[in-house]
VEXMAR-293148 format. One record per residue: x, z, y of N, C-alpha, C, O in turn; residue in three letters. Coordinates in nm, 3 decimals, always signed. Atoms other than C-alpha are relative to their C-alpha. Layout:
% VEXMAR-293148
    n.c1    n.c3    n.c2   ca.c1   ca.c3   ca.c2    c.c1    c.c3    c.c2    o.c1    o.c3    o.c2  aa
       X       Z       Y       X       Z       Y       X       Z       Y       X       Z       Y ala
...
END
This chain:
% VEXMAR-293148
    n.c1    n.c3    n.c2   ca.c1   ca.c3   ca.c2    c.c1    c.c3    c.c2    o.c1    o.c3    o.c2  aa
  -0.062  +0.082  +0.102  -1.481  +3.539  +1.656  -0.095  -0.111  -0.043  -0.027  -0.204  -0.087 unk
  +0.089  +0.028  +0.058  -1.790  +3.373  +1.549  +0.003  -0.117  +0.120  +0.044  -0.232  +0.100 unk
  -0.055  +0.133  -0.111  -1.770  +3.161  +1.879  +0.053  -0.081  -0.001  +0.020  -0.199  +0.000 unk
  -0.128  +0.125  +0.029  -1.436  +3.034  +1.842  -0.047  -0.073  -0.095  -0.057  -0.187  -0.050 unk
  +0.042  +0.016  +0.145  -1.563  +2.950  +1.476  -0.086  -0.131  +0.044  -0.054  -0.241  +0.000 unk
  +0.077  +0.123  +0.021  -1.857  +2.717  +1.602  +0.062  -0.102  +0.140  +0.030  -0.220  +0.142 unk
  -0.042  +0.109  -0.101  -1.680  +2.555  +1.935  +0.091  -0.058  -0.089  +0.097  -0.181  -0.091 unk
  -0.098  +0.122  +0.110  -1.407  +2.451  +1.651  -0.055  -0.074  -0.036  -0.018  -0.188  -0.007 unk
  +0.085  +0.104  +0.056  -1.670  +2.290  +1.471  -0.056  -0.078  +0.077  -0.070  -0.189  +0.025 unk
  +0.024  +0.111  -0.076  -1.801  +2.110  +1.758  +0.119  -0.086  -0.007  +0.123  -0.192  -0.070 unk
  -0.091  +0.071  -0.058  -1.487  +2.008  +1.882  +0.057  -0.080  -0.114  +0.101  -0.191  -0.084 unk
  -0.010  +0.136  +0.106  -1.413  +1.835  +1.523  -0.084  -0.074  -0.047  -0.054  -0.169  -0.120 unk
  +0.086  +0.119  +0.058  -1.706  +1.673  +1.452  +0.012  -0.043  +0.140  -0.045  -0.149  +0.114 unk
  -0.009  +0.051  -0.100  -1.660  +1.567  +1.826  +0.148  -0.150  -0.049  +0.156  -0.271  -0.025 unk
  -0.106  +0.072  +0.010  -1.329  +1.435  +1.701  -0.054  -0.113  -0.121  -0.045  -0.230  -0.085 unk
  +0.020  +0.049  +0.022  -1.454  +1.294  +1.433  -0.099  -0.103  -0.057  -0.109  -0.186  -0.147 unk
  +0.135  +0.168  -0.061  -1.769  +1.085  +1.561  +0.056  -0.086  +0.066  +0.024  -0.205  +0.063 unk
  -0.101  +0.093  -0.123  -1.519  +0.957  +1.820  +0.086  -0.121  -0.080  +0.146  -0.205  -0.013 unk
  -0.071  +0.118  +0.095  -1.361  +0.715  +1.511  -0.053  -0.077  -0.026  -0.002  -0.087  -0.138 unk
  +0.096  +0.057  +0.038  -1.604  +0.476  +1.452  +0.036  -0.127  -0.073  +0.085  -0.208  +0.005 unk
  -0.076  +0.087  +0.002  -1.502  +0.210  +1.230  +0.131  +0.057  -0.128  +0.208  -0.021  -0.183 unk
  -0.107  -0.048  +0.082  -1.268  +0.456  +0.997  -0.086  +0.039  -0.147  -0.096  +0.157  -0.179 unk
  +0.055  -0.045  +0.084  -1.466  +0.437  +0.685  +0.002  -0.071  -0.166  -0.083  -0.062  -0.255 unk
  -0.065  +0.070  +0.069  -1.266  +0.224  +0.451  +0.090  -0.105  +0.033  +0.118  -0.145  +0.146 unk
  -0.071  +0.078  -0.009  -1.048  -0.013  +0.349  -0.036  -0.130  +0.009  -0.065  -0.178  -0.100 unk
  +0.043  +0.111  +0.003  -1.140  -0.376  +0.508  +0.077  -0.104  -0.109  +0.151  -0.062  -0.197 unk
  +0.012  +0.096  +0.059  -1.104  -0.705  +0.360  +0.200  -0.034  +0.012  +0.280  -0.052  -0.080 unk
  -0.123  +0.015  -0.080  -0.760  -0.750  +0.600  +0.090  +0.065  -0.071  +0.190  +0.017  -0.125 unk
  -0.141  -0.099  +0.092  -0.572  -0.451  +0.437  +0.015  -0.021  -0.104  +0.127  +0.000  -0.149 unk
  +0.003  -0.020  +0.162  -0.673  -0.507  +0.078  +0.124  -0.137  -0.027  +0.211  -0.130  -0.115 unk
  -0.058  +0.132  +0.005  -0.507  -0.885  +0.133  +0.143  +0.026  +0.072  +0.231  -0.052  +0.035 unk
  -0.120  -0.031  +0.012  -0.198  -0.710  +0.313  +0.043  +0.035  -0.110  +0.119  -0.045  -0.166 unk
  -0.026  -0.060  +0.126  -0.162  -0.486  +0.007  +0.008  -0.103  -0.099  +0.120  -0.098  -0.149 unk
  -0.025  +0.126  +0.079  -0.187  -0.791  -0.214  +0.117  -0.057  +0.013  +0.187  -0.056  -0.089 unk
  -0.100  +0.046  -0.059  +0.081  -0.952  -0.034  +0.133  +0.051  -0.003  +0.233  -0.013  -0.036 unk
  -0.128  -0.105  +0.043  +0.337  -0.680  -0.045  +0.040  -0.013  -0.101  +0.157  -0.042  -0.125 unk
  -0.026  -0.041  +0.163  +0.294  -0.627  -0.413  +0.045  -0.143  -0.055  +0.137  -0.150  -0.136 unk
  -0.071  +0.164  +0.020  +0.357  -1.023  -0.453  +0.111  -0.035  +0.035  +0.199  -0.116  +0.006 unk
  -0.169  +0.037  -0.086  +0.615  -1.016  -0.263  +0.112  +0.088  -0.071  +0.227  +0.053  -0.098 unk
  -0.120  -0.098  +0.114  +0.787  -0.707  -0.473  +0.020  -0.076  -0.117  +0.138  -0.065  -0.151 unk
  +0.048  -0.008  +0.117  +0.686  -0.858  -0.793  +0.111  -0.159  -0.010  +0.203  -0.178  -0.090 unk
  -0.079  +0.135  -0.021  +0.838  -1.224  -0.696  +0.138  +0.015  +0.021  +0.221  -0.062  -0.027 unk
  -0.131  -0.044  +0.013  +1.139  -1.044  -0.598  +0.043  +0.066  -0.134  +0.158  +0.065  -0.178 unk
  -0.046  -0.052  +0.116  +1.176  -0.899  -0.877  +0.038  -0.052  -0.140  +0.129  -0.026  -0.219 unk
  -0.045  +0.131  +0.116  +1.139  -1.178  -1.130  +0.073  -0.086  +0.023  +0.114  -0.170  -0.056 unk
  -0.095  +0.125  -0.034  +1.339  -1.375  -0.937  +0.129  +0.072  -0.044  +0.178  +0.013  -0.140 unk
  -0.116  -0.135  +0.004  +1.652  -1.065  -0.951  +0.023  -0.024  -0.161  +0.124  -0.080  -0.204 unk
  -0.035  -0.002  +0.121  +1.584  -1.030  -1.331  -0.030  -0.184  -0.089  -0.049  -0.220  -0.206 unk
  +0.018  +0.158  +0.077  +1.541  -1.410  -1.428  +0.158  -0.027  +0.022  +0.206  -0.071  -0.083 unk
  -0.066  +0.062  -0.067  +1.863  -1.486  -1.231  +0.137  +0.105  -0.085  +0.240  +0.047  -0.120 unk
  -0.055  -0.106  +0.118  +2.041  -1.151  -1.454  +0.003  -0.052  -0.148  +0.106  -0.057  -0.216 unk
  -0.068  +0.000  +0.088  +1.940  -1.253  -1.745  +0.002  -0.145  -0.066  -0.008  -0.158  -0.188 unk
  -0.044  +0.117  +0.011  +2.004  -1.664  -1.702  +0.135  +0.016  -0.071  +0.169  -0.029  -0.180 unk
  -0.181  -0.038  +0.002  +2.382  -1.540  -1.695  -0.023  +0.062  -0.159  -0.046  -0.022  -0.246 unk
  +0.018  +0.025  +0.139  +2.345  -1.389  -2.025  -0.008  -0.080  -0.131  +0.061  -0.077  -0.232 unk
  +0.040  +0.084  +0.101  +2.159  -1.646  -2.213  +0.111  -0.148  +0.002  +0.122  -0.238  -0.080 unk
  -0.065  +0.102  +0.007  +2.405  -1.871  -2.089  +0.158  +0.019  -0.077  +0.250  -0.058  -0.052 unk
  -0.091  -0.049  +0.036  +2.668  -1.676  -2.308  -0.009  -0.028  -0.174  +0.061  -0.045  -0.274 unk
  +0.066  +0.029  +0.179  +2.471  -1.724  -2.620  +0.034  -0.109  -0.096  -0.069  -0.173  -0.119 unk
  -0.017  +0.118  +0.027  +2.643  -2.009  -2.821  -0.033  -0.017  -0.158  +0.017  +0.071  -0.228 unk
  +0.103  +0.056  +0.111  +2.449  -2.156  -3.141  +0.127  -0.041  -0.101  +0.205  -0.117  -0.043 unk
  -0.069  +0.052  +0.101  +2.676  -2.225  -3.448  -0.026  -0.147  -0.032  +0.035  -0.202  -0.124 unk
END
């Protein structure tokens, strides 16, 4: 049992020395992620601006 036990442990630190390069998040992803969330956020104010235009345009002033 004790065998199996340390060839596992080779065979994952084998696996993971073999990644080189996996040790955060670059510059590239952080500026996708930016992008996304701009892109939700723009949709979104655009959706509720455009909701509650229609409203305000109901509003009539004495």
């Amino acid at each position: 049992m004790q065998d199996w036990l340390a060839h596992a442990r080779l065979w994952m630190s084998g696996i993971h020395g073999a990644v080189p390069g996996e040790r955060g998040a670059t510059a590239v992803e952080y500026a996708i992620m930016l992008a996304f969330i701009a892109a939700v956020v723009i949709a979104a104010v655009t959706a509720l601006g455009l909701t509650t235009a229609g409203e305000f345009s109901k509003v009539v002033f004495p």
